[in-house]
SEBA-934535 format. One record per residue (C-alpha): residue number from 0; residue in three letters; chain; x negated, z, y. Coordinates in nm, 4 decimals. Layout:
REM SEBA-934535
pos NUM&code ala&unit A&east X&up Z&north Y
...
REM end
This chain:
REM SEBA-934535
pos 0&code unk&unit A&east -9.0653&up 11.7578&north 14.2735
pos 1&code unk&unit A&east -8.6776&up 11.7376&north 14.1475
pos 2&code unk&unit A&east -8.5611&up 11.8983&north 13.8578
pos 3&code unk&unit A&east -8.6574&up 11.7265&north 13.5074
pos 4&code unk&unit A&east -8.3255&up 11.7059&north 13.3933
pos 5&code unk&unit A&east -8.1686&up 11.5574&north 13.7264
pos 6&code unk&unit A&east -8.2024&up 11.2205&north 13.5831
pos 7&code unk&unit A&east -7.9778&up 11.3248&north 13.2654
pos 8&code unk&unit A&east -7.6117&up 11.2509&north 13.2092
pos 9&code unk&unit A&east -7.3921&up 11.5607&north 13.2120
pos 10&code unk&unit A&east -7.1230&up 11.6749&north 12.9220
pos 11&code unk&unit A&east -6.8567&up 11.3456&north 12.9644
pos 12&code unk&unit A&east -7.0270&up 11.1153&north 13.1798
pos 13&code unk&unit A&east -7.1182&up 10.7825&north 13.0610
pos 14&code unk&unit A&east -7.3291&up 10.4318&north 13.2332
pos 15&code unk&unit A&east -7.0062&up 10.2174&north 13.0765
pos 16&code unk&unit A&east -6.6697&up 10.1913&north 13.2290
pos 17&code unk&unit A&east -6.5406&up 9.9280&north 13.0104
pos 18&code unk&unit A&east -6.6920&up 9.8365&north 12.6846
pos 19&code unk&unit A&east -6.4718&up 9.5500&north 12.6166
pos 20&code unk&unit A&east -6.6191&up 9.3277&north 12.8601
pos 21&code unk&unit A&east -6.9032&up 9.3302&north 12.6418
pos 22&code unk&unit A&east -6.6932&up 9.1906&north 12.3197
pos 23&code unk&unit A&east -6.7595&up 8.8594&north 12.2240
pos 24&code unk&unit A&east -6.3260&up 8.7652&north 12.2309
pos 25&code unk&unit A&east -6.3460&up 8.9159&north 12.6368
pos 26&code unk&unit A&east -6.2237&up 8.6908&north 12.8686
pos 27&code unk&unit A&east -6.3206&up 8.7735&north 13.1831
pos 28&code unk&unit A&east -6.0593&up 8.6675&north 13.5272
pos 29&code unk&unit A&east -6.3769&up 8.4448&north 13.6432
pos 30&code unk&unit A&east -6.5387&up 8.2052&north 13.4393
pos 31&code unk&unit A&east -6.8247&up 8.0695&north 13.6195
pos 32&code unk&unit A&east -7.0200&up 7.7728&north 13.5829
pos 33&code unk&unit A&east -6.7931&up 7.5795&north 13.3673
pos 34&code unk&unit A&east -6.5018&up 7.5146&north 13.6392
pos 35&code unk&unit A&east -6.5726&up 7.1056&north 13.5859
pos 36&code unk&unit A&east -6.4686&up 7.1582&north 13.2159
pos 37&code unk&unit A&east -6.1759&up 7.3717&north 13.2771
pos 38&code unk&unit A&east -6.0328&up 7.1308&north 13.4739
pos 39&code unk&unit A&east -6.1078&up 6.8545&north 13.2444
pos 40&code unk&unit A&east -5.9116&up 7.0342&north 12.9671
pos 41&code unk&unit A&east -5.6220&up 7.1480&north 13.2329
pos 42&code unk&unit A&east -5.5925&up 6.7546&north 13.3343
pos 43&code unk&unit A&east -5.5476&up 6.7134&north 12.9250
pos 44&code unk&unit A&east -5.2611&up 6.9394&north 12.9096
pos 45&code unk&unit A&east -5.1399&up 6.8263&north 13.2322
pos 46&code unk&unit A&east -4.8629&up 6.5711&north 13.0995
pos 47&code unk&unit A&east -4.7137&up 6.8566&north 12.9000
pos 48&code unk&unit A&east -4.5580&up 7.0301&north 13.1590
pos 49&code unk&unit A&east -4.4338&up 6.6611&north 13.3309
pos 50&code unk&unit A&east -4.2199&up 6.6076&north 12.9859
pos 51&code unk&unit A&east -4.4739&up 6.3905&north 12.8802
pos 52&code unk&unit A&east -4.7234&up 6.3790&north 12.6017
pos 53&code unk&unit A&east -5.0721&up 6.5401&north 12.6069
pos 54&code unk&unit A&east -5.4275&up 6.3894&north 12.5753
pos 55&code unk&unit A&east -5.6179&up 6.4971&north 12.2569
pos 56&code unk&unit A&east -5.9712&up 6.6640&north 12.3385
pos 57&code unk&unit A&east -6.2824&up 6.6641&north 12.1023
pos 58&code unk&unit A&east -6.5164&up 6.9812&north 12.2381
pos 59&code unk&unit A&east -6.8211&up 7.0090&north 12.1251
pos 60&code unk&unit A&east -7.1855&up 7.1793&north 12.2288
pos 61&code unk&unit A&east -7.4525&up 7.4322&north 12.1321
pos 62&code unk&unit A&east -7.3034&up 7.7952&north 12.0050
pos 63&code unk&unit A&east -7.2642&up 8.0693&north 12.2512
pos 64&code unk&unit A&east -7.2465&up 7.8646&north 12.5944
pos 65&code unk&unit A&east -6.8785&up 7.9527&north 12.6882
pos 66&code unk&unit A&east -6.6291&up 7.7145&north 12.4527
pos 67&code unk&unit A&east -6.4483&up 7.9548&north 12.3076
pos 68&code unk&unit A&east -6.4080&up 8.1679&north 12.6523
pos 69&code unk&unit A&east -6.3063&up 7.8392&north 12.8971
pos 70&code unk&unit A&east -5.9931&up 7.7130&north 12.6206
pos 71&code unk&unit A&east -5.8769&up 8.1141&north 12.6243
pos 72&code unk&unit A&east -5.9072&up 8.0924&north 12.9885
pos 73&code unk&unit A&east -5.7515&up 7.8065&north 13.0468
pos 74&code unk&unit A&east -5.4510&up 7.8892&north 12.8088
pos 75&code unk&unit A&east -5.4229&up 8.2199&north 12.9419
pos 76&code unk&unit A&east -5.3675&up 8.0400&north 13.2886
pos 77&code unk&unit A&east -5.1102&up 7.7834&north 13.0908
pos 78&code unk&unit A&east -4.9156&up 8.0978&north 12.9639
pos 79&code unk&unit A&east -4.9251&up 8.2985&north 13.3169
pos 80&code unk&unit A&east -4.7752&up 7.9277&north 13.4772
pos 81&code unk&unit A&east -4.5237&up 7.7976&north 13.2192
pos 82&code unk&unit A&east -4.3036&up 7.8863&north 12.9620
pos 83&code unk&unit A&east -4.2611&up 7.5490&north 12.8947
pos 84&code unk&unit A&east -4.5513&up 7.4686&north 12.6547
pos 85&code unk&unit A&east -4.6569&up 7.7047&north 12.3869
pos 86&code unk&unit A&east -5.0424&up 7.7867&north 12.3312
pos 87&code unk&unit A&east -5.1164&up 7.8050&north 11.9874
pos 88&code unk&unit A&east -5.4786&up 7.9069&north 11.9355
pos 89&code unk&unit A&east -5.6418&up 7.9370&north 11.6015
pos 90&code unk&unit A&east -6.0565&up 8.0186&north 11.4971
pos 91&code unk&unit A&east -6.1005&up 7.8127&north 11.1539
pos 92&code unk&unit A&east -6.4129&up 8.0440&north 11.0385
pos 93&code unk&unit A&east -6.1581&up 8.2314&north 10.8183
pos 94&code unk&unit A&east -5.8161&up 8.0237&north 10.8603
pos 95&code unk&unit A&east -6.0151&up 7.7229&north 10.7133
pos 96&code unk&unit A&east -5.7299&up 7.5772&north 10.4875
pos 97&code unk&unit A&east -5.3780&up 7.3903&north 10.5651
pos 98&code unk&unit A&east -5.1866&up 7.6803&north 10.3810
pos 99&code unk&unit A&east -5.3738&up 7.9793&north 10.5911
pos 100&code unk&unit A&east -5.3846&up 7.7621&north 10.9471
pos 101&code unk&unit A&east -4.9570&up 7.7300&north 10.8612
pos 102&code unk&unit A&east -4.9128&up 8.0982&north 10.7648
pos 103&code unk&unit A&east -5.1136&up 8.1793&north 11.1100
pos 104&code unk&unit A&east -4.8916&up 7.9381&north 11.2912
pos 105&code unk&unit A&east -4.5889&up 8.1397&north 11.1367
pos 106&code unk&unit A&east -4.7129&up 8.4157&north 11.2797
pos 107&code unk&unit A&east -4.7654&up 8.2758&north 11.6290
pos 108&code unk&unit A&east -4.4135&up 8.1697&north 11.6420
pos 109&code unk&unit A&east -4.2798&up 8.4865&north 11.5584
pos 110&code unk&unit A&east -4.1804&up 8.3879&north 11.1803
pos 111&code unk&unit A&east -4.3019&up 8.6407&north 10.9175
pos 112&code unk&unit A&east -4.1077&up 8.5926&north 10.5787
pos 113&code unk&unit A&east -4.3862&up 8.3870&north 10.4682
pos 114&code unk&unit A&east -4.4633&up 8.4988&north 10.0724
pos 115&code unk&unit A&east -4.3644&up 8.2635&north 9.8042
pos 116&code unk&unit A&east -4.2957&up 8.0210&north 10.0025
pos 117&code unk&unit A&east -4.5019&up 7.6557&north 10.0234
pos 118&code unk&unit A&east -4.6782&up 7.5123&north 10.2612
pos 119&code unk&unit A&east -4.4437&up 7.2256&north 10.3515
pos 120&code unk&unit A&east -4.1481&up 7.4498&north 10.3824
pos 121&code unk&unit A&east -4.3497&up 7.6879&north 10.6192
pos 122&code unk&unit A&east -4.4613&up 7.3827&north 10.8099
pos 123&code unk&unit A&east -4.1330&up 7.2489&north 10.8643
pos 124&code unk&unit A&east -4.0034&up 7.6474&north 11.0041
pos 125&code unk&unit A&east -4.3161&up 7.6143&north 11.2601
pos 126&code unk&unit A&east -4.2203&up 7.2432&north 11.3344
pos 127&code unk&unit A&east -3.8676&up 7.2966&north 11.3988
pos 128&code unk&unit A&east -3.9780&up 7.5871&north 11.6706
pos 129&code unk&unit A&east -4.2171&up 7.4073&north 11.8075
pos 130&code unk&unit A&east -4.0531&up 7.0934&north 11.8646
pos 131&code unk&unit A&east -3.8190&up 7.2777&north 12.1232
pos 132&code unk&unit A&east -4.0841&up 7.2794&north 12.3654
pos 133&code unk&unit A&east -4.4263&up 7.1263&north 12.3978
pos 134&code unk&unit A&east -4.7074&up 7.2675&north 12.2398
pos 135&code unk&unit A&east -5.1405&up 7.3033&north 12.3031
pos 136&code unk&unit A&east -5.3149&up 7.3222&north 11.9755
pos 137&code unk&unit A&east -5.6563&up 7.5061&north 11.9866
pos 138&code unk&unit A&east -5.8650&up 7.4740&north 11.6927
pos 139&code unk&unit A&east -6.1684&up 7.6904&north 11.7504
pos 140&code unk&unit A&east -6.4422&up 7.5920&north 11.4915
pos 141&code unk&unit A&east -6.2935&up 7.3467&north 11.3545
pos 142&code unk&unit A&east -6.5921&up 7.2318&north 11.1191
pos 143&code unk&unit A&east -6.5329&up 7.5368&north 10.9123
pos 144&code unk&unit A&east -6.1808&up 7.3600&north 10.7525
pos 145&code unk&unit A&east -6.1793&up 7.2725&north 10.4343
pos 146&code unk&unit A&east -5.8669&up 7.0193&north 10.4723
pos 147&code unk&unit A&east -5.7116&up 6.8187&north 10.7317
pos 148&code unk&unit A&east -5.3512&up 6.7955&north 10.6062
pos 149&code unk&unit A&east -5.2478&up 7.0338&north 10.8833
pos 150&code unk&unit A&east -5.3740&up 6.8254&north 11.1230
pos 151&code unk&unit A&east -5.2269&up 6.5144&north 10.9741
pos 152&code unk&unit A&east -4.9403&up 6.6773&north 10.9910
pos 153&code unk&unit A&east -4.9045&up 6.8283&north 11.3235
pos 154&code unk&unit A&east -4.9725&up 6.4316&north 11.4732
pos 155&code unk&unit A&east -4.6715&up 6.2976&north 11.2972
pos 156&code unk&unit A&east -4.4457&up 6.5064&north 11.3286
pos 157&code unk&unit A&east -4.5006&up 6.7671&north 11.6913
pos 158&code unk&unit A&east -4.3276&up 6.5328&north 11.9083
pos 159&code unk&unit A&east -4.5423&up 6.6822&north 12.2794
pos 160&code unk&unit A&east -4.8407&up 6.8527&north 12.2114
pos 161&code unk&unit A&east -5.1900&up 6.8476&north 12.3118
pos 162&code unk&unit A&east -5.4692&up 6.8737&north 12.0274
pos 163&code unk&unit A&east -5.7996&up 7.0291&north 12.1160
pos 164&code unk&unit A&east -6.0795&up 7.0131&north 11.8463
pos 165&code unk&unit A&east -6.3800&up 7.2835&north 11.9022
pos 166&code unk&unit A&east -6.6815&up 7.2161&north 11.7315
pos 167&code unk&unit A&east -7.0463&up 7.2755&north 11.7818
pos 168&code unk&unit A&east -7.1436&up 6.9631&north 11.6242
pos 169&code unk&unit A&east -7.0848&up 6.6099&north 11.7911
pos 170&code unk&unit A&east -7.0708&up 6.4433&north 11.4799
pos 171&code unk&unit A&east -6.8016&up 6.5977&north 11.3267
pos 172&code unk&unit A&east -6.5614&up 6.3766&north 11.5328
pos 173&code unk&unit A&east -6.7237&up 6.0928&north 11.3037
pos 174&code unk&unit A&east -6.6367&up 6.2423&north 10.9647
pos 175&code unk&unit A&east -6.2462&up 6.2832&north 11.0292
pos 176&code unk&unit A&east -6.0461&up 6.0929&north 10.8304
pos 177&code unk&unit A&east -5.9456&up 5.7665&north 10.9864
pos 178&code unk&unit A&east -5.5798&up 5.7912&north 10.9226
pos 179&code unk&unit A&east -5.6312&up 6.1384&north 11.1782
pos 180&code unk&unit A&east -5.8637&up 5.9713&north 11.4115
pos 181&code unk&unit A&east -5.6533&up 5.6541&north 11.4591
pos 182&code unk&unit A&east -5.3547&up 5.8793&north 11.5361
pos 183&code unk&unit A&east -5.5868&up 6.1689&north 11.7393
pos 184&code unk&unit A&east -5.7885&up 5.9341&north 11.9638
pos 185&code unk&unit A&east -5.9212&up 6.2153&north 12.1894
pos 186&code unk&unit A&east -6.1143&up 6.2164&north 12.4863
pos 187&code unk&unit A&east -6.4994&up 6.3852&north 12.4499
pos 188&code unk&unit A&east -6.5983&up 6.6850&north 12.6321
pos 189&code unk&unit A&east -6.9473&up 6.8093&north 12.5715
pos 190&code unk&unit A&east -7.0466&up 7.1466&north 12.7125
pos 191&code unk&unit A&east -7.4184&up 7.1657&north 12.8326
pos 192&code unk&unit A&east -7.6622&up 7.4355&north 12.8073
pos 193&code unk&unit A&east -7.6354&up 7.7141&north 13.0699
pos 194&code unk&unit A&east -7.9453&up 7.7151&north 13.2502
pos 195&code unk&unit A&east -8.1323&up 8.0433&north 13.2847
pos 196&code unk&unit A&east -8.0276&up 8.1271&north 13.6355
pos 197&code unk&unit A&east -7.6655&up 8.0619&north 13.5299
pos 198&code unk&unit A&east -7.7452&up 8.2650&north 13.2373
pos 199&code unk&unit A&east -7.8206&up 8.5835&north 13.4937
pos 200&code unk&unit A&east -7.5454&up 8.4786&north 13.6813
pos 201&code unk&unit A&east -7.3099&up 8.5503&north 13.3270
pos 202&code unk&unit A&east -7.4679&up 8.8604&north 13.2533
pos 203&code unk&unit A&east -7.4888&up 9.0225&north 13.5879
pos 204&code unk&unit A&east -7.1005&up 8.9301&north 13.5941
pos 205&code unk&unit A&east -7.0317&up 9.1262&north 13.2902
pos 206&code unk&unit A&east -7.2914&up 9.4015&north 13.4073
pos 207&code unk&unit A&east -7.0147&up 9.4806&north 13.6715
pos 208&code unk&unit A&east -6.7385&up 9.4846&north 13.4537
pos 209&code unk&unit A&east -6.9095&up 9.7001&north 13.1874
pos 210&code unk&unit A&east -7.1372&up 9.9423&north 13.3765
pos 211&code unk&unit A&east -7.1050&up 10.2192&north 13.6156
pos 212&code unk&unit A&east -7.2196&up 10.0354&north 13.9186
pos 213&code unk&unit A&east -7.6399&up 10.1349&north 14.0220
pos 214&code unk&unit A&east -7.7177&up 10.1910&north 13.6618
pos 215&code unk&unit A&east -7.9234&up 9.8918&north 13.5617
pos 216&code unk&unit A&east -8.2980&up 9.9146&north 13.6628
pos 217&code unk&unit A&east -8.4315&up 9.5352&north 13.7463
pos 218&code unk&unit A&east -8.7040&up 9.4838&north 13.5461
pos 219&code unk&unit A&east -8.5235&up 9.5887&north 13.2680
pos 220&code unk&unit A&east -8.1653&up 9.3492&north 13.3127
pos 221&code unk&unit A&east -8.4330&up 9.0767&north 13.4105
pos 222&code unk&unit A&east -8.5712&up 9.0931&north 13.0945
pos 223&code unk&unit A&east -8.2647&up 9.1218&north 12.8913
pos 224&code unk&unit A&east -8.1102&up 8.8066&north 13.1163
pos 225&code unk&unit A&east -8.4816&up 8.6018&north 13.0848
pos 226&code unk&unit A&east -8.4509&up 8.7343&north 12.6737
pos 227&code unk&unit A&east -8.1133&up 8.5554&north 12.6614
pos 228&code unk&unit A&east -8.2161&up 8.2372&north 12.7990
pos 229&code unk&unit A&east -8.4977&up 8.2154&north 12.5888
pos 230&code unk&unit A&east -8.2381&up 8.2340&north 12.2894
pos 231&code unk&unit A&east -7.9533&up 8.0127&north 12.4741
pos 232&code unk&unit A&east -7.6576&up 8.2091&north 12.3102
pos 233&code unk&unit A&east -7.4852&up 8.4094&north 12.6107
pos 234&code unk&unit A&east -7.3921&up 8.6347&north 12.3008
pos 235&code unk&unit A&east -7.6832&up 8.8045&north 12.2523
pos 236&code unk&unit A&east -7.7270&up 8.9090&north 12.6296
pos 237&code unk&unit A&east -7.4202&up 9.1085&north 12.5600
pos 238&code unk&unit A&east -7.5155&up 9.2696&north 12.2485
pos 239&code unk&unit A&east -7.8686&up 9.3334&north 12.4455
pos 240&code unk&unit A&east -7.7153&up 9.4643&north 12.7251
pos 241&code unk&unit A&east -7.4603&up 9.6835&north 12.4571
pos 242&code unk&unit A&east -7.7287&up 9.7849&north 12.2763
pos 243&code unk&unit A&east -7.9837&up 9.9033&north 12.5682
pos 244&code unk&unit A&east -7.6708&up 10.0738&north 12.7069
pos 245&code unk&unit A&east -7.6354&up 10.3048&north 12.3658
pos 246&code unk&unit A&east -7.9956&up 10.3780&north 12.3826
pos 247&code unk&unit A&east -8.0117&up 10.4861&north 12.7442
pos 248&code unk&unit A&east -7.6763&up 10.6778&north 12.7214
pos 249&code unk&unit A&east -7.8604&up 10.8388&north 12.3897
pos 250&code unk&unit A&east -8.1425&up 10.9727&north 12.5550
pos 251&code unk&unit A&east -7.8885&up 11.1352&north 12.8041
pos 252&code unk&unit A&east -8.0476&up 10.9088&north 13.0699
pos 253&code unk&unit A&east -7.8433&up 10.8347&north 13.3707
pos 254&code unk&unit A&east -8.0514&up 10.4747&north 13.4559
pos 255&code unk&unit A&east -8.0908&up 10.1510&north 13.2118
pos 256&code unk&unit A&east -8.4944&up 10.1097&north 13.1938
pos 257&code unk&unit A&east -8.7367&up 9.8639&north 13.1066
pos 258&code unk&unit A&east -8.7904&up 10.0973&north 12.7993
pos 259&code unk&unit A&east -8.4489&up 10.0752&north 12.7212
pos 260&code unk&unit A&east -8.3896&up 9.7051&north 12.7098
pos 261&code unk&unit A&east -8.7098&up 9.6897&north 12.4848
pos 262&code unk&unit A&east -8.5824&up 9.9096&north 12.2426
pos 263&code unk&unit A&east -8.2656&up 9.6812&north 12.2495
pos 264&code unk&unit A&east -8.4340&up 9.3620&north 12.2382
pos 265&code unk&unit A&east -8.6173&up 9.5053&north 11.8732
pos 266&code unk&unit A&east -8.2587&up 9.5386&north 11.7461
pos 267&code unk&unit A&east -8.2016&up 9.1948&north 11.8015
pos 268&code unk&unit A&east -8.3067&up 9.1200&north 11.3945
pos 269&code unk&unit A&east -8.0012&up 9.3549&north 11.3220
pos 270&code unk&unit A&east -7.7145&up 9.1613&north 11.5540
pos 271&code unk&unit A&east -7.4766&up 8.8915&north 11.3845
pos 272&code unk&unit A&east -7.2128&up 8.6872&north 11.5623
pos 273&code unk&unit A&east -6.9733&up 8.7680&north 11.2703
pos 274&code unk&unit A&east -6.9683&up 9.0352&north 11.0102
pos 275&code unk&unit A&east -7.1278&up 8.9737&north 10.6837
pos 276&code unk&unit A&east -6.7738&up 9.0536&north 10.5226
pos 277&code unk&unit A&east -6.6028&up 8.7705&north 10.6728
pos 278&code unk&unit A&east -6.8436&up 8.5229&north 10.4971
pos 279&code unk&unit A&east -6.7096&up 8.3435&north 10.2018
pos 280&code unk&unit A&east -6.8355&up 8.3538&north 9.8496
pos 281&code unk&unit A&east -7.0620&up 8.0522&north 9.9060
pos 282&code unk&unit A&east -7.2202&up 8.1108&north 10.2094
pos 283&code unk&unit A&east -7.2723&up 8.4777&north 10.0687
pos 284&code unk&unit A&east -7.4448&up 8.3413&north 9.7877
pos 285&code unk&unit A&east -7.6606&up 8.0947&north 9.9923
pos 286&code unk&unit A&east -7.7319&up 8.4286&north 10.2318
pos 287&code unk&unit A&east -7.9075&up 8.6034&north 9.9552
pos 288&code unk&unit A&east -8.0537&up 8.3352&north 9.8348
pos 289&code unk&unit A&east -8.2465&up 8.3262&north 10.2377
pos 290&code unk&unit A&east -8.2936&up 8.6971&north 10.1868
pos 291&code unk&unit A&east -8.5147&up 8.6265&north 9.8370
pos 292&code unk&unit A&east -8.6996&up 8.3233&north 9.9481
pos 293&code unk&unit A&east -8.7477&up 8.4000&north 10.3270
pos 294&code unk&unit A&east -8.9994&up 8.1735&north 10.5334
pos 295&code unk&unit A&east -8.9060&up 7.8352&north 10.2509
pos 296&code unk&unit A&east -8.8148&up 7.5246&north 10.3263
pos 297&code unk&unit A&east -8.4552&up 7.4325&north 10.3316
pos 298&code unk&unit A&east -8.5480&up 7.1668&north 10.0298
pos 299&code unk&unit A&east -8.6955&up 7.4451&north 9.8255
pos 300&code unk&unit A&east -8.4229&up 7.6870&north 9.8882
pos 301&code unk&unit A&east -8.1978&up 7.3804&north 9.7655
pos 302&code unk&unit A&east -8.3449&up 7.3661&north 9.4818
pos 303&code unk&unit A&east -8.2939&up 7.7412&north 9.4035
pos 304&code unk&unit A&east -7.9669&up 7.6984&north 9.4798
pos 305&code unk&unit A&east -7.9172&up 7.4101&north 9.2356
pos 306&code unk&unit A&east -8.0984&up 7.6426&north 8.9621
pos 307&code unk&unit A&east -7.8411&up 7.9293&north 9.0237
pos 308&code unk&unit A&east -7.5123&up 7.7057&north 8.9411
pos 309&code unk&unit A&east -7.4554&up 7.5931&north 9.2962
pos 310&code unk&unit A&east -7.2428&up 7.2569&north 9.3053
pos 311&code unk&unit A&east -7.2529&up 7.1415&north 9.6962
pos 312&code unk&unit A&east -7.4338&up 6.8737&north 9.7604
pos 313&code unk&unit A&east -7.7478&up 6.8933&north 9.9851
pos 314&code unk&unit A&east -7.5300&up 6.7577&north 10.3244
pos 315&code unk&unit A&east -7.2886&up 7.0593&north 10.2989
pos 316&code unk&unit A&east -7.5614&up 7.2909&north 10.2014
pos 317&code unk&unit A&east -7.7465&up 7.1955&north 10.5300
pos 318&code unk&unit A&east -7.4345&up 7.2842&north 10.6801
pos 319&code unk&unit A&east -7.3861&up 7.5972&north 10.5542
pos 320&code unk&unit A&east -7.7290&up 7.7093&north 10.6127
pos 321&code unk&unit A&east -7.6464&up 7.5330&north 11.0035
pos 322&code unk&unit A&east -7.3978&up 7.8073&north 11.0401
pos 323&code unk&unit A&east -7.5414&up 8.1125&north 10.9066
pos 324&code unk&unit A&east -7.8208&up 8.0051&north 11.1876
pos 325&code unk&unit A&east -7.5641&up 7.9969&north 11.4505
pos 326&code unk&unit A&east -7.4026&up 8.3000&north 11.3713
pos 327&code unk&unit A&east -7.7313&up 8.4666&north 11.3571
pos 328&code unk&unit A&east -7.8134&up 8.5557&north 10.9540
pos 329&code unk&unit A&east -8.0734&up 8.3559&north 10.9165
pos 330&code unk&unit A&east -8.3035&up 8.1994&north 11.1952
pos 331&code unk&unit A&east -8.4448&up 7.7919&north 11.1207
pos 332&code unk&unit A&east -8.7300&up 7.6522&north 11.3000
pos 333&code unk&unit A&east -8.7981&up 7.2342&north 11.2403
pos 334&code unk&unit A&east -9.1331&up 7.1608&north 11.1631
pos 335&code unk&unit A&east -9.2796&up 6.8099&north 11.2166
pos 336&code unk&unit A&east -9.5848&up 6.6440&north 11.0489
pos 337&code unk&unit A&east -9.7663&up 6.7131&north 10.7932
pos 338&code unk&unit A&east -9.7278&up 6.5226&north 10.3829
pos 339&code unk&unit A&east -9.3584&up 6.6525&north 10.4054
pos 340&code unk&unit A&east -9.2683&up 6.4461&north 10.7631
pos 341&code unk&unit A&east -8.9554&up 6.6536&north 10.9487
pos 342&code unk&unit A&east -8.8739&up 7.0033&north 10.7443
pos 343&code unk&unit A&east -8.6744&up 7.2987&north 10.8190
pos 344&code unk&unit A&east -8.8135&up 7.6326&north 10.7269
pos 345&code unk&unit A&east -8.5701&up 7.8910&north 10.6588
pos 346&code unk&unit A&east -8.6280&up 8.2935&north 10.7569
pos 347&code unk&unit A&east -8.4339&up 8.6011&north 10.7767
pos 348&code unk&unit A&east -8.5938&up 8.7567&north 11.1093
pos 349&code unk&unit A&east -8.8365&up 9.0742&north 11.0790
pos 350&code unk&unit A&east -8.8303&up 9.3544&north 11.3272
pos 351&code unk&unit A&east -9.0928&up 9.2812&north 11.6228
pos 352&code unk&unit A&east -9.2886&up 9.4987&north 11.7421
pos 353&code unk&unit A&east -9.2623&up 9.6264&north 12.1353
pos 354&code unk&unit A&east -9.5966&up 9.4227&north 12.1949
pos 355&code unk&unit A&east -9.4600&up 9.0974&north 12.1513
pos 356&code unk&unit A&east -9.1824&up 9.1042&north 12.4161
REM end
């Protein structure tokens, strides 16, 4: 029989060798499973670096199934081949108005004597730099905006450029503006589900990038990866695998167990895509209304939220409450049947107990 405290990490060892691969914003050198829509974009940006103009791109599909991580990859590769076209990439969830998306453009272009100055005089410093070259416009959540002038704008008056529009919902394409959608007239690229052996596939990936290599025991990255599928949000098999990493590397252990990743997988009620901070007053507001009414239905909770002062209509309420799902605040479920036909009940997720996984 070995010594009981073989199995125990000594003073300054540790199971990860790069954390980062386990952020959300990493972009790893391979992206697999989504080569057809990296080329697809790539053939949009194509005529840019011809001297021609670019094809306009409408992405859309479910949240956490690699968007975000193919356009950074593929403008990553754009910036490594060319100096030729300019990627501007910009997340809406807090640059969600024409004066903060201009200010951010500033930035990218290397212009920062921005204070007191308007919005059309910023614009026209960005579009005078930009028109020296061609440009790819990334605009990552792009149903979070509040205003579309910026967009407007950038049609008219960036001579080459490429527009990509990155939404989670299809329909969004529908409620542009048709001044912008007459001008856009983008091609559609939906991004399907990853299926759950792609889903290992991801994870064991980032496994190699994050961990010492031997660490993992099976059973327990099989159940984080089968966990993840379950949930469909690549996201939350990184936070899982984060998470059961801590714990492990807490006990002093020097192996990832099946204990481990069920420890991680009760934590799962405490993980969020984005930090409660970066919420605006709104959705704040419409949060702890969730918190007080938990387990309602989204009609109900409406109704509360009419009774408290709040002025959205129901449409952009829905939406809100859509995206405090997606990032992971709240958790829906649609219910069908019954006197009240189709409803969505409305929950902040309690802590599970080890039995249930």
């Amino acid at each position: 029989m070995g010594n009981i405290f073989d199995g125990m990490l000594k003073e300054g060892e540790s199971l990860f060798k790069n954390l980062d691969a386990l952020d959300f914003e990493f972009v790893p050198k391979l992206l697999p499973y989504r080569e057809n829509q990296q080329h697809y974009i790539a053939g949009c940006i194509k005529p840019l670096l011809q001297g021609r103009n670019g094809k306009n791109l409408f992405i859309f599909g479910a949240p956490g199934i690699g968007k975000t991580a193919a356009i950074k990859w593929v403008l990553r590769d754009l910036e490594e081949h060319s100096d030729d076209v300019v990627p501007v990439y910009i997340n809406c969830w807090q640059k969600n108005t024409t004066y903060k998306i201009v200010v951010e453009m500033c930035g990218l272009v290397g212009y920062k004597f921005t204070q007191n100055k308007k919005t059309e005089e910023l614009f026209r410093i960005v579009k005078e730099r930009l028109n020296k070259k061609a440009v790819v416009f990334a605009f990552d959540e792009i149903d979070k905006v509040e205003d579309f002038d910026f967009l407007y704008s950038i049609l008219e008056e960036i001579y080459k450029k490429t527009v990509l529009l990155i939404t989670n919902y299809r329909e969004k394409l529908d409620e542009l503006d048709e001044r912008i959608r007459s001008r856009l007239l983008p091609e559609i690229l939906e991004f399907p589900q990853y299926n759950r052996d792609e889903t290992a596939g991801i994870l064991k990936e980032r496994m190699k990038l994050s961990f010492v290599s031997g660490v993992w025991e099976k059973d327990a990255f099989d159940l984080v990866a089968e966990k993840t599928a379950d949930i469909k949000d690549i996201r939350c098999g990184l936070y899982l695998m984060r998470a059961a990493g801590m714990i492990a590397e807490d006990n002093e252990m020097r192996k990832i167990m099946l204990a481990h990743a069920k420890s991680a997988i009760q934590k799962l009620p405490e993980f969020t895509v984005k930090d409660k901070d970066e919420l605006d007053d709104e959705s704040q507001s419409i949060l702890s209304i969730v918190k007080e009414n938990s387990g309602k239905k989204i009609g109900d909770l409406f109704k509360v939220y009419q009774e408290k002062g709040g002025t959205s209509t129901y449409k952009t309420f829905q939406r809100r409450i859509s995206k405090l799902s997606e990032n992971r605040f709240i958790s829906t479920e649609k219910i069908t049947g019954g006197k009240d036909g189709t409803t969505t009940i409305v929950s902040v997720e309690k802590e599970k107990k080890l039995t249930e996984f």
